[in-house]
VOFI-429808 format. One record per atom (N, C-alpha, C): residue number from 1; residue in three letters; atom name; z, y, x. Coordinates in Angstrom, 1 decimal, padded with zeros to 4 digits, m for minus. Layout:
// residues N
ATOM num residu atome      z      y      x
ATOM NUM    ALA    CA      Z      Y      X
...
END
This chain:
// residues 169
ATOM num residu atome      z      y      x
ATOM   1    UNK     N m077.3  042.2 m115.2
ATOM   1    UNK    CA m078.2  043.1 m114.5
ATOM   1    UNK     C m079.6  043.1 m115.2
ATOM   2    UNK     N m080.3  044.5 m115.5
ATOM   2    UNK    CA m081.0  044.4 m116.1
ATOM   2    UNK     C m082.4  043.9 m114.8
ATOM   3    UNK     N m083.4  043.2 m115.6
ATOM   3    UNK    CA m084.3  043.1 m115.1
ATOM   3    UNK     C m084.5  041.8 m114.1
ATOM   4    UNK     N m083.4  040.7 m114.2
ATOM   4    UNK    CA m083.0  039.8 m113.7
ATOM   4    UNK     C m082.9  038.4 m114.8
ATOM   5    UNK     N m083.5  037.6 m114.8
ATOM   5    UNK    CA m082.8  036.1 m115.5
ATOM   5    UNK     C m082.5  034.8 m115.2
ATOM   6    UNK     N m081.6  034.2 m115.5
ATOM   6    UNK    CA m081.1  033.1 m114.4
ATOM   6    UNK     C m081.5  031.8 m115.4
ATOM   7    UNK     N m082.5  031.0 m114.8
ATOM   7    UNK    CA m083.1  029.6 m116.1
ATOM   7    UNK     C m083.4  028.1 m115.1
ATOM   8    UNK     N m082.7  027.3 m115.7
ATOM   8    UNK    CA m083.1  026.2 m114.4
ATOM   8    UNK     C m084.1  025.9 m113.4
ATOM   9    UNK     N m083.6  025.5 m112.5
ATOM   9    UNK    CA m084.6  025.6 m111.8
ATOM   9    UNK     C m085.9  024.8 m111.6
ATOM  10    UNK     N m087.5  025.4 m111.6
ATOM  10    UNK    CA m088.6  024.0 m111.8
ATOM  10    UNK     C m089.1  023.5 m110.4
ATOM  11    UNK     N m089.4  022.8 m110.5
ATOM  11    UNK    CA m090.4  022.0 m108.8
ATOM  11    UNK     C m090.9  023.2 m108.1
ATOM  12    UNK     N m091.3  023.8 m108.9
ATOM  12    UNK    CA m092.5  025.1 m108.1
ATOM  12    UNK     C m091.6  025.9 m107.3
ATOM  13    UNK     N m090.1  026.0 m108.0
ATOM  13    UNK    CA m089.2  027.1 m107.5
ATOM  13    UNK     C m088.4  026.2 m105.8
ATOM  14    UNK     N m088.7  024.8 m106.1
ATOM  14    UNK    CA m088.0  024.2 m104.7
ATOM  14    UNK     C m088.0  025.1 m103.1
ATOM  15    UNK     N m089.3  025.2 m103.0
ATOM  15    UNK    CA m089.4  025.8 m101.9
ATOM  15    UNK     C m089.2  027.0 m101.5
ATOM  16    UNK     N m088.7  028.0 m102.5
ATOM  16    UNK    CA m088.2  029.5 m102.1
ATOM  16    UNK     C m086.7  029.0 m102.1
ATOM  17    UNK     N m086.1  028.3 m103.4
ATOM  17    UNK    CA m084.9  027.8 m103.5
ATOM  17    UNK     C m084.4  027.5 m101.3
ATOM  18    UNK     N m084.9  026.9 m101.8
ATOM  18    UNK    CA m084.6  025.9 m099.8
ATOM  18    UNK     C m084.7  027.1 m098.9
ATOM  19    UNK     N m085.5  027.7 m099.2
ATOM  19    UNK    CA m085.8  028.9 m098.0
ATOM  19    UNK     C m085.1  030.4 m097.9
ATOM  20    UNK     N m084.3  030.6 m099.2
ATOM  20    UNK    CA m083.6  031.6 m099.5
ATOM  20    UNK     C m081.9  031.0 m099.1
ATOM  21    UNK     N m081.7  030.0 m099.7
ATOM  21    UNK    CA m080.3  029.4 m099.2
ATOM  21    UNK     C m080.3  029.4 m097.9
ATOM  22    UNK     N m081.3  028.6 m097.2
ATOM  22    UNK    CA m081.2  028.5 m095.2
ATOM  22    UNK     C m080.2  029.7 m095.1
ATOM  23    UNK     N m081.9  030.9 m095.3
ATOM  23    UNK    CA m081.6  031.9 m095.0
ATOM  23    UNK     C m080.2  033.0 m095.3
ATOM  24    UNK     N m079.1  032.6 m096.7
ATOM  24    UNK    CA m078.6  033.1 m096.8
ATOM  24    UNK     C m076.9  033.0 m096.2
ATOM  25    UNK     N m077.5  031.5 m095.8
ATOM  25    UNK    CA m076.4  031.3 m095.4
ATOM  25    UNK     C m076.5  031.2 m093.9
ATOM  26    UNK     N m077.7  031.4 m093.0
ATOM  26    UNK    CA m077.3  032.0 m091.7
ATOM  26    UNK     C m076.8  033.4 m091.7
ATOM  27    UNK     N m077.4  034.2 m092.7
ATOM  27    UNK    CA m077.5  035.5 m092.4
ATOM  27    UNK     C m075.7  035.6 m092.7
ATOM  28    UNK     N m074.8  034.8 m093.4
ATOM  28    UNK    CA m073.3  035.1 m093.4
ATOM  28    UNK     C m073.0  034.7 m092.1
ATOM  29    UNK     N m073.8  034.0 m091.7
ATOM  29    UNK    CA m072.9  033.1 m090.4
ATOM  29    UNK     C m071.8  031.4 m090.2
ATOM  30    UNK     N m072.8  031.2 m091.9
ATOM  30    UNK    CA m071.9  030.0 m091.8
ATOM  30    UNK     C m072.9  028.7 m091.4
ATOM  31    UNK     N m074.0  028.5 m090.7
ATOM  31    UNK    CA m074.6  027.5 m090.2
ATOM  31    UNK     C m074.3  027.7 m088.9
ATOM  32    UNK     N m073.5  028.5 m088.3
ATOM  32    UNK    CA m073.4  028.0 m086.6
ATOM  32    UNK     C m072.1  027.0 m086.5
ATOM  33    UNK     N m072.9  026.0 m085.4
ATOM  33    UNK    CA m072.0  025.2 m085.0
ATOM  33    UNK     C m071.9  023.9 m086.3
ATOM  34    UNK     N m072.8  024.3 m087.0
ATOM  34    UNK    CA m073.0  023.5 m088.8
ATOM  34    UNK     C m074.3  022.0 m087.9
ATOM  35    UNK     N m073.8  020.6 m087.9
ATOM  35    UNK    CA m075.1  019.9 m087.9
ATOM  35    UNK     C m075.4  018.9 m089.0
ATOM  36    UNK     N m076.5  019.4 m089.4
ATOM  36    UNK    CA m077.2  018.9 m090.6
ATOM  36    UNK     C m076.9  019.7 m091.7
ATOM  37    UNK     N m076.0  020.5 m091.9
ATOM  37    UNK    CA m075.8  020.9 m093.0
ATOM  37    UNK     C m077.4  021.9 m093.9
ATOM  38    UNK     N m077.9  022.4 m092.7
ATOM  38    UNK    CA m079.5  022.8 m093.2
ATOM  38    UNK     C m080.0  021.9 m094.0
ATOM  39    UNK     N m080.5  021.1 m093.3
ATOM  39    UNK    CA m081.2  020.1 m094.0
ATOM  39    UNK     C m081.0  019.9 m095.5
ATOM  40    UNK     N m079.2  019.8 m095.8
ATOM  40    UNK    CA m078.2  019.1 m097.4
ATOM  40    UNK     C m079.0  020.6 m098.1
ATOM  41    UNK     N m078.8  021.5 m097.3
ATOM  41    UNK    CA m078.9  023.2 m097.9
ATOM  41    UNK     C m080.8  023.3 m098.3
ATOM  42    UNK     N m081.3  022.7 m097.5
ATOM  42    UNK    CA m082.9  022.9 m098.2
ATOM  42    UNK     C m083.4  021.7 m098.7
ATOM  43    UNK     N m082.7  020.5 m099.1
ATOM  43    UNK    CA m083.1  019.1 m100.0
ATOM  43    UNK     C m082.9  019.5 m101.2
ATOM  44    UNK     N m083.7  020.6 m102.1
ATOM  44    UNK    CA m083.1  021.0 m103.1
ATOM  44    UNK     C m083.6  020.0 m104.1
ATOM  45    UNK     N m084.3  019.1 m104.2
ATOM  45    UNK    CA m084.7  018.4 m105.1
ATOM  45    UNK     C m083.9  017.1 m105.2
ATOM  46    UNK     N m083.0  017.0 m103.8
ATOM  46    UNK    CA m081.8  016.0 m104.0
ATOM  46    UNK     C m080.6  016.7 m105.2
ATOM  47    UNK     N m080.7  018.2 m104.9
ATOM  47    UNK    CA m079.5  019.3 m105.6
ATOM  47    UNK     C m080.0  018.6 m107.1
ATOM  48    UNK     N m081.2  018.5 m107.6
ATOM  48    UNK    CA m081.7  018.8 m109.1
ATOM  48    UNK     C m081.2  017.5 m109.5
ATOM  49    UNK     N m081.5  016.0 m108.2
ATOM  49    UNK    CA m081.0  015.1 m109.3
ATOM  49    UNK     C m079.7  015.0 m109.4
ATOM  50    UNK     N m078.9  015.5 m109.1
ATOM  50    UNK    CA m077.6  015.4 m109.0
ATOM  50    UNK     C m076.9  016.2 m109.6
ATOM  51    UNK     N m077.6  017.3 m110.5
ATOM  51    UNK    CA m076.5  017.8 m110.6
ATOM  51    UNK     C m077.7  019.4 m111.5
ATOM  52    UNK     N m077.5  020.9 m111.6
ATOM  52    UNK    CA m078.3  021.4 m112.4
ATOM  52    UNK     C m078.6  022.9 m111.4
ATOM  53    UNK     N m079.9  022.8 m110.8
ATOM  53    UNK    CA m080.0  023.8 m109.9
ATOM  53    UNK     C m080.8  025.0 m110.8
ATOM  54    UNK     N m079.9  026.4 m110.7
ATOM  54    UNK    CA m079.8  027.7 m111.6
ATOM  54    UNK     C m080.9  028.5 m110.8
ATOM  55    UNK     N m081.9  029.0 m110.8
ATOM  55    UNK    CA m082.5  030.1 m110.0
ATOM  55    UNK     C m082.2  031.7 m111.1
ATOM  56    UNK     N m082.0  032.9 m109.7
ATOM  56    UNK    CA m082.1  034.1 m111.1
ATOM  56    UNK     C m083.4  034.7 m109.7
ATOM  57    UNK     N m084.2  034.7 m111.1
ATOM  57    UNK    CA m085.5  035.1 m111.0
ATOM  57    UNK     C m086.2  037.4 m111.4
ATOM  58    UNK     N m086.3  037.3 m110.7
ATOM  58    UNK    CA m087.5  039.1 m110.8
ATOM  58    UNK     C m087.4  039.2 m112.2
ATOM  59    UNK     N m087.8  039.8 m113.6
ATOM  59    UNK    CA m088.4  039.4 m114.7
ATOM  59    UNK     C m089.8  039.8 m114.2
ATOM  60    UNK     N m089.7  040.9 m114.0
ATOM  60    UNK    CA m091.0  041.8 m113.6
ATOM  60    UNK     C m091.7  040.8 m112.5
ATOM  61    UNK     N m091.3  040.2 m111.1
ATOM  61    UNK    CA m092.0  040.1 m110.4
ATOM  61    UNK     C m092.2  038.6 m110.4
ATOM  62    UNK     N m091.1  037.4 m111.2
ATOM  62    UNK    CA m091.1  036.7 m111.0
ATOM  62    UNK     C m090.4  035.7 m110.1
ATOM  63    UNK     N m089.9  036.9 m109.2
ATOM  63    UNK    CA m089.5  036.3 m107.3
ATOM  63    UNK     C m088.4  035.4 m107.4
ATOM  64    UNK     N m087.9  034.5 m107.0
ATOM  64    UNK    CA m086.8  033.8 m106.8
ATOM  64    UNK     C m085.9  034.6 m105.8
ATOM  65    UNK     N m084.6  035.3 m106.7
ATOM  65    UNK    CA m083.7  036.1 m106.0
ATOM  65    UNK     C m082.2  035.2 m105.1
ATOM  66    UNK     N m082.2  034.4 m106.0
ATOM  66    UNK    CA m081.4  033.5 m105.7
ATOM  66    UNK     C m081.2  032.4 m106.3
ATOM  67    UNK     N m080.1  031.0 m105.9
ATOM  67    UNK    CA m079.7  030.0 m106.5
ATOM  67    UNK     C m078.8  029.7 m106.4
ATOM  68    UNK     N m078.0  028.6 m107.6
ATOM  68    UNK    CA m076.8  027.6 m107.2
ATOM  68    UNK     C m076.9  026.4 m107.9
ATOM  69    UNK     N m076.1  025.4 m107.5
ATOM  69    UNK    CA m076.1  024.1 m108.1
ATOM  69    UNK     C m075.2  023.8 m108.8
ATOM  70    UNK     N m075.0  023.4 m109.5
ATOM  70    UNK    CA m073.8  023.2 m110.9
ATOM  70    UNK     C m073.3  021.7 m111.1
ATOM  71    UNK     N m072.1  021.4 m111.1
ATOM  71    UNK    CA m072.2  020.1 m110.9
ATOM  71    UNK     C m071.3  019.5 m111.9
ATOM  72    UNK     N m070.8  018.5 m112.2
ATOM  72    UNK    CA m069.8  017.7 m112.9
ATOM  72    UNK     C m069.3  016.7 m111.6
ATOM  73    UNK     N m067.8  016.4 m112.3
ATOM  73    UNK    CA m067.5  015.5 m111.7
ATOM  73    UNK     C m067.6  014.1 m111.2
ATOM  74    UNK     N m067.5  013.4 m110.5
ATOM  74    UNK    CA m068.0  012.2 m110.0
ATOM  74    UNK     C m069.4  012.4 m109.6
ATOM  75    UNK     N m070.1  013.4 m109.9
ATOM  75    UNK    CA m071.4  013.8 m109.1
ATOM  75    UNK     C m071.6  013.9 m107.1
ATOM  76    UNK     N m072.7  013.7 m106.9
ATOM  76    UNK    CA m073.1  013.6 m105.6
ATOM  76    UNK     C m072.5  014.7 m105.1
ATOM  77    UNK     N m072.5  015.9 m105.4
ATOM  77    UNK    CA m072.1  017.3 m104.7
ATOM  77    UNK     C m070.6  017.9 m105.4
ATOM  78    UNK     N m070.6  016.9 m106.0
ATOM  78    UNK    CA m069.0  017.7 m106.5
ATOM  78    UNK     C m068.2  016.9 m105.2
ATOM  79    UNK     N m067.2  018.2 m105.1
ATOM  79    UNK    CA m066.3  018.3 m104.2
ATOM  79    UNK     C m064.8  018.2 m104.4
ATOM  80    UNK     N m064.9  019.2 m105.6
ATOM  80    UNK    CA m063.2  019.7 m105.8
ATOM  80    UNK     C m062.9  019.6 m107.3
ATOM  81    UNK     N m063.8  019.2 m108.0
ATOM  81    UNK    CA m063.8  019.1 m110.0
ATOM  81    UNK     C m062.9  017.5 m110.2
ATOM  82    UNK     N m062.0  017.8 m111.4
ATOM  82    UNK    CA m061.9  016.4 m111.9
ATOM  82    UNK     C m062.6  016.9 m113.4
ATOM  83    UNK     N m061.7  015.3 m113.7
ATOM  83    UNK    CA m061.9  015.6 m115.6
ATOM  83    UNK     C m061.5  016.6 m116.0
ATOM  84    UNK     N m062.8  017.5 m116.4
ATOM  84    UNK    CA m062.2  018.3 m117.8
ATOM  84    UNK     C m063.1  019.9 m116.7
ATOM  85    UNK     N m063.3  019.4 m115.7
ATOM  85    UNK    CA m063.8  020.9 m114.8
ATOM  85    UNK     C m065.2  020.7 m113.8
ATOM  86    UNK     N m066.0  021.9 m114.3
ATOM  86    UNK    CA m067.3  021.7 m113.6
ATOM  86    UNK     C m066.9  022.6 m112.4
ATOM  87    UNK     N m068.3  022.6 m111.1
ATOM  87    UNK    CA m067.9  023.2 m110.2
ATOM  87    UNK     C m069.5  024.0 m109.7
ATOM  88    UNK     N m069.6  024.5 m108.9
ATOM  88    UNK    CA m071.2  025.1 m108.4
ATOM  88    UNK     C m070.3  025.2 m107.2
ATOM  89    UNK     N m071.6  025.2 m106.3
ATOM  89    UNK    CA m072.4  025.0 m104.9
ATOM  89    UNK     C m073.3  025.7 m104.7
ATOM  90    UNK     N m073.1  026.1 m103.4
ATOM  90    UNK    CA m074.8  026.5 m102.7
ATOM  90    UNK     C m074.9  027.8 m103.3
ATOM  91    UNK     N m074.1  028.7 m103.9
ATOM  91    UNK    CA m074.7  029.8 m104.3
ATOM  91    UNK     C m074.8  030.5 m103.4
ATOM  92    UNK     N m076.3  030.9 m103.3
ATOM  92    UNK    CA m077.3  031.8 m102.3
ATOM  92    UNK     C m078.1  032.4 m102.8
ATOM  93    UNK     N m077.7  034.3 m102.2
ATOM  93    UNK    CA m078.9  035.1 m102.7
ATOM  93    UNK     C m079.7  036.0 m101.5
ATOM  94    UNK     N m081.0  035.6 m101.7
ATOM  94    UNK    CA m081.7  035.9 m100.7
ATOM  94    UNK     C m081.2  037.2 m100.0
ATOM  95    UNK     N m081.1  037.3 m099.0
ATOM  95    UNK    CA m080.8  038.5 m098.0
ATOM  95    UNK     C m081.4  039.5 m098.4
ATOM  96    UNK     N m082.4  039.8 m099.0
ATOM  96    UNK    CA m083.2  041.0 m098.9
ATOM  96    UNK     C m082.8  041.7 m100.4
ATOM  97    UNK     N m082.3  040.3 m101.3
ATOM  97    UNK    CA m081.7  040.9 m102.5
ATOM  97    UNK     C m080.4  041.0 m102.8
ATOM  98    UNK     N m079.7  041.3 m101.9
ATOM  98    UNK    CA m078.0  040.9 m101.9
ATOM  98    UNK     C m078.0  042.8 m102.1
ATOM  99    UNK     N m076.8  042.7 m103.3
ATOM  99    UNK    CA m076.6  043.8 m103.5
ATOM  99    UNK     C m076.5  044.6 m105.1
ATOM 100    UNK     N m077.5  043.3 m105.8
ATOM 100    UNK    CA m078.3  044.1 m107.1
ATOM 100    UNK     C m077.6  042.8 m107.9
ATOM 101    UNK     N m076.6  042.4 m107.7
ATOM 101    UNK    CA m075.9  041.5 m109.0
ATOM 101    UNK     C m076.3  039.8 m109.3
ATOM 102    UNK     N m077.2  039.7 m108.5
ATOM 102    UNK    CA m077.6  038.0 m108.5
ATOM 102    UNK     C m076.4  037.4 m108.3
ATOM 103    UNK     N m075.7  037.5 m107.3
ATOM 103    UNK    CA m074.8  036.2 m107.5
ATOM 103    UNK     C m073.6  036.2 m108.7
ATOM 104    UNK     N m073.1  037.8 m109.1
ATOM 104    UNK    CA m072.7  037.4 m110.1
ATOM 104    UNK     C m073.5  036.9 m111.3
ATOM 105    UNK     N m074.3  037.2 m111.2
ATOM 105    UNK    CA m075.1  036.9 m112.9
ATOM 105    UNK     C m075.1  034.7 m112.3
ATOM 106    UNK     N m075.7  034.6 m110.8
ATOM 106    UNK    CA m075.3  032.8 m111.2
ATOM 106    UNK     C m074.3  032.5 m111.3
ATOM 107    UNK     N m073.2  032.6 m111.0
ATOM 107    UNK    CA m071.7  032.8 m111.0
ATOM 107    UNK     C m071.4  032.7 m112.7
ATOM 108    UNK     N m071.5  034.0 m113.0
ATOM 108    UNK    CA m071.4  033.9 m114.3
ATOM 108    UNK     C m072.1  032.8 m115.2
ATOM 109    UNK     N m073.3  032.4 m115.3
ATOM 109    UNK    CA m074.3  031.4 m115.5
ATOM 109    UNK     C m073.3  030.1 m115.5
ATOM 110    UNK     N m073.5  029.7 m114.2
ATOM 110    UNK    CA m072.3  027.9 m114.3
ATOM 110    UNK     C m070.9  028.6 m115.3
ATOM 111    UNK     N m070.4  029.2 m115.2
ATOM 111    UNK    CA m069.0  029.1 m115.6
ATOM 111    UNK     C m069.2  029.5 m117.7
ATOM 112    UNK     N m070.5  030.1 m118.2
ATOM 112    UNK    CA m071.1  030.1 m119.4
ATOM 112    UNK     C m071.2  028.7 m119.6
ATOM 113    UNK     N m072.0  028.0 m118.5
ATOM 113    UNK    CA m072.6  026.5 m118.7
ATOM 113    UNK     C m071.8  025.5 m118.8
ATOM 114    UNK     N m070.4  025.8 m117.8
ATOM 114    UNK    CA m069.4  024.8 m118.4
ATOM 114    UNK     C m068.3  025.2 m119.7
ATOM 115    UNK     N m068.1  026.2 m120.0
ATOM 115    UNK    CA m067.8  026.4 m121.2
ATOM 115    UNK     C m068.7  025.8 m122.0
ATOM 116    UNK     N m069.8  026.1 m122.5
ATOM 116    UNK    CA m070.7  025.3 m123.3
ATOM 116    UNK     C m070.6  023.9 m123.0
ATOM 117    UNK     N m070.4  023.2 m122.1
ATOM 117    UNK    CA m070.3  021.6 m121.8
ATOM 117    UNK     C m068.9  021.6 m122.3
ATOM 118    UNK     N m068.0  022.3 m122.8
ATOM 118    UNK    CA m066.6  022.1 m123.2
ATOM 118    UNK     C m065.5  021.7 m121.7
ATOM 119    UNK     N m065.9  022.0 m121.1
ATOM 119    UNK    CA m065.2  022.7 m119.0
ATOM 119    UNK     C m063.6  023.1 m119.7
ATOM 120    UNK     N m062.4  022.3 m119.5
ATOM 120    UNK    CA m061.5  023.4 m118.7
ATOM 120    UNK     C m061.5  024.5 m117.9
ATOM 121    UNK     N m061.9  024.4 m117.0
ATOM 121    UNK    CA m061.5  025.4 m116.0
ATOM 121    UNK     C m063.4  024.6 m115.2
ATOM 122    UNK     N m063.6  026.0 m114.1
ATOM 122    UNK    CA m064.3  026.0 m113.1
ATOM 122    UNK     C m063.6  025.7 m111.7
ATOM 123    UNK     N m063.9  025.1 m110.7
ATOM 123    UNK    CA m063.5  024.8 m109.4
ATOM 123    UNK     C m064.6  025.1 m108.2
ATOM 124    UNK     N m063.8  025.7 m107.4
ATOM 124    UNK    CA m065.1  026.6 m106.3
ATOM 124    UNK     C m064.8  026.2 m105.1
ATOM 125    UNK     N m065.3  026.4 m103.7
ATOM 125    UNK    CA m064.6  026.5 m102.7
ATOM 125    UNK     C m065.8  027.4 m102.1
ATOM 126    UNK     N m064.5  028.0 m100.9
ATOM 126    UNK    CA m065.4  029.2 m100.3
ATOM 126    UNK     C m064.9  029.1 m098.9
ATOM 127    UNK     N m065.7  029.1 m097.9
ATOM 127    UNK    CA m065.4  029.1 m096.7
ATOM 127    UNK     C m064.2  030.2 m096.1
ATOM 128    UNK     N m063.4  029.9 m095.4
ATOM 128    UNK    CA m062.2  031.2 m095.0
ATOM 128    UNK     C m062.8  031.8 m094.1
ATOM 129    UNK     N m062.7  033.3 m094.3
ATOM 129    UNK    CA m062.8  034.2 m092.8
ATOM 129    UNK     C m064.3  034.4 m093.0
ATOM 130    UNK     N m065.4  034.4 m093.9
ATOM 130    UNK    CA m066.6  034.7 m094.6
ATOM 130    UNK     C m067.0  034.6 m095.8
ATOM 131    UNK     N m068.4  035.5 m095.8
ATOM 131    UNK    CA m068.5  035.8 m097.3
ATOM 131    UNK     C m067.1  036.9 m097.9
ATOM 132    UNK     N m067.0  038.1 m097.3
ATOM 132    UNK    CA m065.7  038.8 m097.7
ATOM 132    UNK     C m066.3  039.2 m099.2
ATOM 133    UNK     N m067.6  039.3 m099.4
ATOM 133    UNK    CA m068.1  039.5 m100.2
ATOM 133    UNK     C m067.9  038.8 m102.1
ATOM 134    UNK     N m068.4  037.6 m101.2
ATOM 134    UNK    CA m068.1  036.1 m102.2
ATOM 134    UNK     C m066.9  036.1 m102.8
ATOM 135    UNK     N m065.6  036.3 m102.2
ATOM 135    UNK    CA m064.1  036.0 m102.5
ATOM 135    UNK     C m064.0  037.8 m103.5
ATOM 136    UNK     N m064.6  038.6 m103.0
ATOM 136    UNK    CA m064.2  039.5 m104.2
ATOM 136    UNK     C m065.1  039.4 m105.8
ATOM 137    UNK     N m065.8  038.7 m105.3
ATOM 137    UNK    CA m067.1  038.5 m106.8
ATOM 137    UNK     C m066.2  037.2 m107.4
ATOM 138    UNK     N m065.7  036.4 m107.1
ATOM 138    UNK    CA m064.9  035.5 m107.7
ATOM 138    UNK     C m063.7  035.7 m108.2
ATOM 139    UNK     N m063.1  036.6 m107.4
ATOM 139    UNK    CA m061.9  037.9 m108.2
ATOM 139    UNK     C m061.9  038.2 m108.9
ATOM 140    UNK     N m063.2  039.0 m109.2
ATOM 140    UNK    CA m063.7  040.0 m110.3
ATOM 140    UNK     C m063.9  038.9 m111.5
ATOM 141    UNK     N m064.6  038.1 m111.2
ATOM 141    UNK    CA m065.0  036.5 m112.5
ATOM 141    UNK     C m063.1  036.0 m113.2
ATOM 142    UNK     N m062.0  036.3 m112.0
ATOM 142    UNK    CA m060.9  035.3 m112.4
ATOM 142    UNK     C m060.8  034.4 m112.1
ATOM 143    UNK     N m061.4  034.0 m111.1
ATOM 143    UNK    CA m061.1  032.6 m110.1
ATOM 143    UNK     C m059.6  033.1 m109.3
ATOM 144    UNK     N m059.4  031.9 m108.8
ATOM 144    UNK    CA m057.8  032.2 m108.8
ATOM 144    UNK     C m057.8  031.0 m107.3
ATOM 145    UNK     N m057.0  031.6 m105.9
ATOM 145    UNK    CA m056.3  030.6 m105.0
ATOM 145    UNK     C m055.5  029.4 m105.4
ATOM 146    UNK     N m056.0  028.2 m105.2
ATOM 146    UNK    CA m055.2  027.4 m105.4
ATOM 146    UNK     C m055.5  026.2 m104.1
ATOM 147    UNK     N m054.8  026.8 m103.2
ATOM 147    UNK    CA m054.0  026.2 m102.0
ATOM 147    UNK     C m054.3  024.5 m101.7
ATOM 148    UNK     N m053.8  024.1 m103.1
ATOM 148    UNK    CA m053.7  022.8 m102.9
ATOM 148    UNK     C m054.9  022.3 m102.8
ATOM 149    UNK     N m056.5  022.7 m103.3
ATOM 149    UNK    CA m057.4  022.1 m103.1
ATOM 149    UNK     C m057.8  022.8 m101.9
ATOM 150    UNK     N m057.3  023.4 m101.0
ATOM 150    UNK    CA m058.1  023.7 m099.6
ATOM 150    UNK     C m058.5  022.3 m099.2
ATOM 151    UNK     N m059.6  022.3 m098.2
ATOM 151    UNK    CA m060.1  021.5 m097.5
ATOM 151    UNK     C m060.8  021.7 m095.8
ATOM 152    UNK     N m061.0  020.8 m095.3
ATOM 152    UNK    CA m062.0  021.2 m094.2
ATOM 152    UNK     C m063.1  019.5 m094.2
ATOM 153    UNK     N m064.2  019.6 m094.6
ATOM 153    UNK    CA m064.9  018.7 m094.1
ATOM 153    UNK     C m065.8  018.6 m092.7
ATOM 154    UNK     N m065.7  019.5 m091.3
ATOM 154    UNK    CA m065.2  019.2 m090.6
ATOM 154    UNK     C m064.7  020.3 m089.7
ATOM 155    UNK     N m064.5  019.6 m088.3
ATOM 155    UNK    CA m063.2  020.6 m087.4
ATOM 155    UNK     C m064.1  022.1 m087.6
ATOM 156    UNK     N m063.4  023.2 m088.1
ATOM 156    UNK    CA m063.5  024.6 m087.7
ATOM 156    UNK     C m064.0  025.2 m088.9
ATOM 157    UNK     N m064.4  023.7 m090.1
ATOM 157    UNK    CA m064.6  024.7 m091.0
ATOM 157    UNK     C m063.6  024.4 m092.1
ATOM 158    UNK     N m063.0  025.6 m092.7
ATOM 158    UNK    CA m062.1  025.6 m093.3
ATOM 158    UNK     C m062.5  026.2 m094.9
ATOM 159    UNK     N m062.6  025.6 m096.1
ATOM 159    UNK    CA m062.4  026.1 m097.3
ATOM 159    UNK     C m061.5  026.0 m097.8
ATOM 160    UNK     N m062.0  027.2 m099.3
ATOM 160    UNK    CA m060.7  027.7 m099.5
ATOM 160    UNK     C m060.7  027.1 m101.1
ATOM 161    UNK     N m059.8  026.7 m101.5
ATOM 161    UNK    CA m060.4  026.5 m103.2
ATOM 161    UNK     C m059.8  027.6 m104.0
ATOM 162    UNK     N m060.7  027.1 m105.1
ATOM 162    UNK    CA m060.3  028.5 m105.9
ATOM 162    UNK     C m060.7  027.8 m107.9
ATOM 163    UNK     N m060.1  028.4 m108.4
ATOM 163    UNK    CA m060.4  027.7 m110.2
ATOM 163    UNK     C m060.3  029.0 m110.8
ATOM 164    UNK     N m061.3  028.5 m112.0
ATOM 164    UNK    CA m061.1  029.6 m113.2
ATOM 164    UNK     C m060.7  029.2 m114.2
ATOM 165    UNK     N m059.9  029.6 m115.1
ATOM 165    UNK    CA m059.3  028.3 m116.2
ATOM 165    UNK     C m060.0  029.0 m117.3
ATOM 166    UNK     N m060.9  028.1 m118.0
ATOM 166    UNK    CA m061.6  028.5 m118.8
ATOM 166    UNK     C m060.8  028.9 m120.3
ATOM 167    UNK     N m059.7  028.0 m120.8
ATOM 167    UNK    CA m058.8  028.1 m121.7
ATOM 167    UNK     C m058.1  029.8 m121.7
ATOM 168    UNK     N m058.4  030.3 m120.7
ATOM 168    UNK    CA m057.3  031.8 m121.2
ATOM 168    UNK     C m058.5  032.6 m120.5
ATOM 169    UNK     N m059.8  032.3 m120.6
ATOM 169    UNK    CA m060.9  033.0 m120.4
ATOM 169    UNK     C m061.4  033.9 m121.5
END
């Protein structure tokens, strides 16, 4: 997307980071009935040491459009990665800018960044029955259903996993 760039994220950016995620992920509807999960969703400076928090930034204005967090395995936020596969989290793009290519361009971003880390494959999970959005932008990338890593960490919420195999990428 032109007029957009996605570069790690610095201290200064924490607090739009935290404020754009809350917000992006009430605005899908996946914080109801969620306790605590706010909180994990705006501790972005826990996200940084654990793991590599992406912002895509305005060029022109600057603004923090969105973010995600990138992880390796055995890391604090990894969920669904073994050896050989990185994974991202949290990708959130502010509500007011959903529409103009941010989340593919972070999307795209981690799955460049584990190829460059020498990544098999990418591993995702996405909540079932929201975000109809999300599940087609991971389509379009070549993420792929794979059943077996479904999960729920807890009752009602149900993800879905999904991988990109980087080797036939």
């Amino acid at each position: 997307m032109t007029g957009l760039r996605v570069r790690p994220a610095e201290a200064s950016d924490f607090p739009a980071v935290a404020r754009l995620t809350v917000a992006a992920y009430e605005a899908d509807g996946q914080l109801k009935g969620e306790h605590g999960y706010e909180a994990t969703l705006a501790d972005v400076s826990t996200r940084a040491g654990s793991g590599e928090v992406l912002v895509a930034v305005d060029e022109v204005t600057g603004v923090v459009l969105g973010s995600v967090t990138f992880v390796l395995p055995g890391t604090r936020f990894a969920e669904l990665s073994g050896p050989g596969e990185a994974e991202f989290r949290m990708l959130a793009v502010d509500p007011g800018a959903q529409g103009r290519g941010v989340g593919a361009a972070l999307a795209q971003a981690c799955v460049d960044r584990a190829a460059e880390l020498g990544c098999r494959a990418v591993v995702i999970c996405v909540r079932a029955g929201l975000a109809v959005s999300a599940h087609r932008l991971y389509e379009r990338l070549g993420f792929v259903r794979m059943p077996e890593k479904d999960w729920s960490p807890a009752p009602g919420v149900d993800l879905l996993g999904l991988r990109l195999d980087l080797r036939n990428a």
